[in-house]
N, C-alpha and C positions, 0 to 999 in steps of 0.2 A: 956415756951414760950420765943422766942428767942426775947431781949433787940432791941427798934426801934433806927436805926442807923439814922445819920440826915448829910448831907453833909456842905459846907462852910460858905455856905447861911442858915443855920438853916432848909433847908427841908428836909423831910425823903426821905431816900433811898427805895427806890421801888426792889423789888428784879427783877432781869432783866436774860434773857436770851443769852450770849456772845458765840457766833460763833468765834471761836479763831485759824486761818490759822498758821500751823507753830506751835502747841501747843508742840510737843515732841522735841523741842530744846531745846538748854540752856535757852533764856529767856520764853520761852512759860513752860517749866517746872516750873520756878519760879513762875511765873504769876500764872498758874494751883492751885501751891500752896498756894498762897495769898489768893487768891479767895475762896478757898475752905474751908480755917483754919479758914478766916474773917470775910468771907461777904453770905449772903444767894443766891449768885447767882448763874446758871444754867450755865453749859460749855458744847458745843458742838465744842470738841477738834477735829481737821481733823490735820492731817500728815499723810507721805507716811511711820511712823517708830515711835513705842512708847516707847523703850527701855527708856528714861528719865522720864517717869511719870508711869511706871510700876507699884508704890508703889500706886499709887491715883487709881489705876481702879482695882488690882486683886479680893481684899477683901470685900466680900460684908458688913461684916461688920462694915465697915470704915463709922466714924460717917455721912460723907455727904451723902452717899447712893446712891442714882442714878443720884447727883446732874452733873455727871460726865459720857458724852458721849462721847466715843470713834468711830471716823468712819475713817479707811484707805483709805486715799484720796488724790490721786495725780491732783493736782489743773488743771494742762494741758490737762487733758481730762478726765471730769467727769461729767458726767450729773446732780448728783446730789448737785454740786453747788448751784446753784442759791435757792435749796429748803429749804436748812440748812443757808441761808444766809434769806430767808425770815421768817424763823423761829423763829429768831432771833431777838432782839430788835439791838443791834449791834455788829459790824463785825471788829474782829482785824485781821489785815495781819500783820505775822512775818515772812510770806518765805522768803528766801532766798538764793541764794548763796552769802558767805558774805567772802570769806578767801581771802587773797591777792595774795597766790600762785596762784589761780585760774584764777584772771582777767587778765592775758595775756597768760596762756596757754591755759585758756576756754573762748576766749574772749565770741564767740557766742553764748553757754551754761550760760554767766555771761550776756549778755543784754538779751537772754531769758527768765531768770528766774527769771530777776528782773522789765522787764517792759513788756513784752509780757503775760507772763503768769499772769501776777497784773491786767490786763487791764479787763477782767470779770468781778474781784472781783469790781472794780470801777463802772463796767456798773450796775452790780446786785443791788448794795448798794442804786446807783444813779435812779435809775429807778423802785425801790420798796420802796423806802421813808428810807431808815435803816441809820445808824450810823458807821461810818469808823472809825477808828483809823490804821494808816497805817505806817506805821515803814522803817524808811527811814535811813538816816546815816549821820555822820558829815563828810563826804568825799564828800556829794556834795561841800563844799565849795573848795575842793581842794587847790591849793597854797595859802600863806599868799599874802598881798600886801610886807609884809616886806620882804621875801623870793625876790623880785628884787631888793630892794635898793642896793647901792655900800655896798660892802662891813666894807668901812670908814666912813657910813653917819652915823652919832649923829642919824638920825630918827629910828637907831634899837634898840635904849632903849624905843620907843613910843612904848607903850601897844597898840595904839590904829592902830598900823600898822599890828598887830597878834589876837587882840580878835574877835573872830566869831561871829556876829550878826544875826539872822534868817532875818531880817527883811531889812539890810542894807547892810549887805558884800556879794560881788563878789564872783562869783562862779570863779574859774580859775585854768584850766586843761593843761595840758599838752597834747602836739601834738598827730594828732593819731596814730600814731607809738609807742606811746606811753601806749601799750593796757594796760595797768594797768587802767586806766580812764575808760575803759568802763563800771566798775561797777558804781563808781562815776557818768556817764552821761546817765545810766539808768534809775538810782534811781532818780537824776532833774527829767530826762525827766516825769517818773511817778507820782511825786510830783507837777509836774507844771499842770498834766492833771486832778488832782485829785482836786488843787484849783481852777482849770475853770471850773472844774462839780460843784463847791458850787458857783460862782461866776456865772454860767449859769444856774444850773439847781438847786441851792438851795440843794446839799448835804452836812447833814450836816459831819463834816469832823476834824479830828485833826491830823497833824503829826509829827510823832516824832524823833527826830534827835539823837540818841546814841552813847557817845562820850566814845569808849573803856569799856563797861561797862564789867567785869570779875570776877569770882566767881569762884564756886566748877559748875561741870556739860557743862565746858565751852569748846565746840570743842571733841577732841578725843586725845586719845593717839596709836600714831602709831602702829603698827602690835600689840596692846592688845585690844583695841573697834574701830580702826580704820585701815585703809590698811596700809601696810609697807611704800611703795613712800609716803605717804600725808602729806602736811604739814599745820599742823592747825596754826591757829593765835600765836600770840607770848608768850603770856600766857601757851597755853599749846606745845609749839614748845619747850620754856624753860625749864616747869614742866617735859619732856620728856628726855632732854640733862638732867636736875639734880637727875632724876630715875633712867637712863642707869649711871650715875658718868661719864658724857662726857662733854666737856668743851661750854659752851653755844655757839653759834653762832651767830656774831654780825654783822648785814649784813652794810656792808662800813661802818664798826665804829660806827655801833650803836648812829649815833648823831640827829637821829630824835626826835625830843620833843615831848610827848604822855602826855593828864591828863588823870586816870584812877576815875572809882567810882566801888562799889560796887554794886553788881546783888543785894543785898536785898533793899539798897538805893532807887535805882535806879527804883524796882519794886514800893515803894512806891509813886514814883510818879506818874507811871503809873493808878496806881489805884485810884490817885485825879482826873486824867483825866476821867476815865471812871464812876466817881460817883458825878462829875462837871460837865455836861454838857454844862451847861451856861459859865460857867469860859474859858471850852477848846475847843470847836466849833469856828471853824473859824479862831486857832491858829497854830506856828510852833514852835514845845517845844524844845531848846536846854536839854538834861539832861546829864549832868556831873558834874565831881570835878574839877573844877581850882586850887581848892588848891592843888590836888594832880599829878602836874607836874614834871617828870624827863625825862631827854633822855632814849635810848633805853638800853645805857651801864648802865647807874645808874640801872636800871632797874633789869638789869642782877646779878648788885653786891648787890642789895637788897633781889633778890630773893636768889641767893645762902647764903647768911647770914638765912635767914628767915631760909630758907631748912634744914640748919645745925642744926640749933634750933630745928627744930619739928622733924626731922627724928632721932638725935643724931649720925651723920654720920660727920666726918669731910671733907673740903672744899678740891675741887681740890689745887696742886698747880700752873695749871695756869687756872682757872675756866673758862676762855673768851679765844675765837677766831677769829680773823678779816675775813669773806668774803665778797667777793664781790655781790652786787646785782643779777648780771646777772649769776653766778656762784647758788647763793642759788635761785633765783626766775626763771631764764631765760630770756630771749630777750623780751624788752619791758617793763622792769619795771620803774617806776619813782616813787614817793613820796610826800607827803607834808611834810614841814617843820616843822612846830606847832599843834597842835589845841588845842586849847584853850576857851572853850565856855562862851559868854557872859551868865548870868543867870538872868539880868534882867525880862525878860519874865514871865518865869515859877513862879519866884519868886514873880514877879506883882500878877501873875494868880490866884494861887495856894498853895501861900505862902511856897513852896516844897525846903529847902537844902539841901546839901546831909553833912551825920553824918560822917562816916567812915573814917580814917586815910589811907595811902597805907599803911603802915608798918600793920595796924591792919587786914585790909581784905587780904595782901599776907599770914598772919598768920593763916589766916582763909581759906584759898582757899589750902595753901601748905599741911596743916593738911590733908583737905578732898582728895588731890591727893597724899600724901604719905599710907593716912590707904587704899585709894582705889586699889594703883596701884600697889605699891612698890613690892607687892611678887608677881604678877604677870610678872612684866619685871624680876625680878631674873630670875623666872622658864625660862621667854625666852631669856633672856641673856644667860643661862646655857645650854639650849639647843645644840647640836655639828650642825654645822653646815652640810650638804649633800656633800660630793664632786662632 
């Protein structure tokens, strides 16, 4: 008989039923797995693609048994939405389009699929009494305050001109010419509709704000589980350039400021939200590592160290290459400067910090994309090309 689990408040965990949108992604895999290894709850997993959770649903033998529903389900037009969402005790949204190359060459495609196609899952949830956890991003915040100051003001040593507060800092975007924003002004937009259905109609509601979270399962790698053109997030854009032994690419100098955390970290918190209800109802969770801030170049000359180490392959001699934005991204791109997440909240909440070093989880992510990948970009590097 399986040990009674008790949440923060000393009451027992109820085993529950989670409807989890977006389950065969990077985080929804994690998630899949938490849930499964940990806790006695029920998952009725929907994505249009389950190549990431493959290993949780082949085998019937697999200790949790049926605890694990798989249904192919493109959220845009499915009827059987709203059945699986009442079936349900509560409902996580993970879709997304979430990669940066995307938001100014798919502008329309990127506010479709981030607020158009969310707006169901809000109405269903809201309108059948269910529980939302909705997954948002630390891009709504867009620009720092401190990204205006002069250049010469003393006030760019104030922390308090670059920490991200849910509850208190400025959302601020860039023009709309600007298409890279449009992901960022979907996901507000979404967010803002989702806390006036608990504000209006009493849903109850948590959302969550993801600041770089990166692991093994994260994105794709080009022409081997993903198309040749596409370019995943930075994590595995670089795990890509250090497979192929090509010199990273550091778009304008790589001088944007990133904190990363860890996908297992990370999942941990997610799972205080979902077994706290009382604690994260009604809340806007930043989850990241402050401590673990570099630019984009530091970034680069971490990974390529790390890489050297697990692969046993020695380092380019010039590892890094300077392009330009509009050369790697195309027309429209812009940036934020920082981010950097206040963690008072969560930490009020929840009592949740994140453990992980960067050095430790690059260690840990570069291992699982060199045993993964590495002989497979051989075989296609070696390939001759067609004339």
């Amino acid at each position: 008989m399986a040990t009674e689990r008790f949440n923060l408040d000393g009451r027992p965990i109820k085993p529950m039923t989670i409807c989890m949108i977006g389950a065969g992604g990077f985080i929804g895999s994690h998630l899949c797995e938490k849930i499964l290894y940990e806790t006695p709850h029920k998952i009725l997993a929907l994505d249009v693609y389950n190549d990431k959770i493959k290993h949780l649903l082949e085998s019937e033998s697999l200790p949790w048994g049926d605890r694990i529903q798989f249904h192919r389900i493109n959220i845009k037009h499915d009827s059987r939405l709203e059945g699986l969402i009442k079936m349900s005790d509560l409902t996580i949204n993970l879709a997304a389009i979430c990669t940066p190359a995307d938001y100014n060459t798919r502008p329309l495609d990127t506010i479709y699929s981030n607020f158009i196609d969310a707006l169901p899952v809000v109405k269903y949830c809201s309108e059948n009494g269910k529980r939302l956890i909705h997954f948002s991003t630390c891009e709504v915040y867009g620009k720092t305050i401190g990204s205006f100051l002069p250049k010469d003001s003393p006030l760019r040593e104030d922390p308090a001109y670059y920490i991200l507060k849910e509850n208190a800092s400025p959302c601020i975007f860039g023009s709309i010419e600007k298409q890279r924003w449009s992901y960022a002004c979907a996901k507000q937009l979404i967010e803002r509709l989702v806390y006036a259905e608990g504000a209006e109609n009493g849903l109850e509601f948590t959302i969550v704000r993801p600041f770089n979270w990166i692991g093994p399962r994260m994105d794709f790698i080009p022409g081997i589980d993903g198309p040749n053109e596409g370019v995943p997030r930075v994590l595995a854009c670089f795990s890509n350039n250090l497979l192929r032994r090509e010199p990273l690419k550091l778009v304008d100098g790589g001088q944007s400021q990133r904190t990363f955390v860890y996908i297992k970290d990370a999942i941990e918190a997610v799972l205080l939200m979902i077994e706290n209800p009382a604690r994260a109802n009604g809340q806007i969770f930043n989850v990241g590592n402050p401590h673990n801030e570099v630019t984009v170049r530091q970034l680069a000359e971490m990974m390529t160290e790390v890489y050297a180490k697990v692969s046993g392959e020695s380092s380019l001699e010039e590892p890094t290459i300077d392009v330009s934005s509009k050369e790697f991204y195309g027309e429209g791109y812009d940036d934020s400067d920082k981010r950097i997440p206040d963690m008072t909240i969560i930490n009020r909440q929840l009592g949740w910090n994140p453990k992980t070093s960067l050095w430790d989880l690059l260690e840990s992510t570069l291992t699982y994309q060199h045993r993964t990948y590495a002989e497979a970009v051989k075989k296609a590097v070696a390939k001759p090309t067609s004339s």
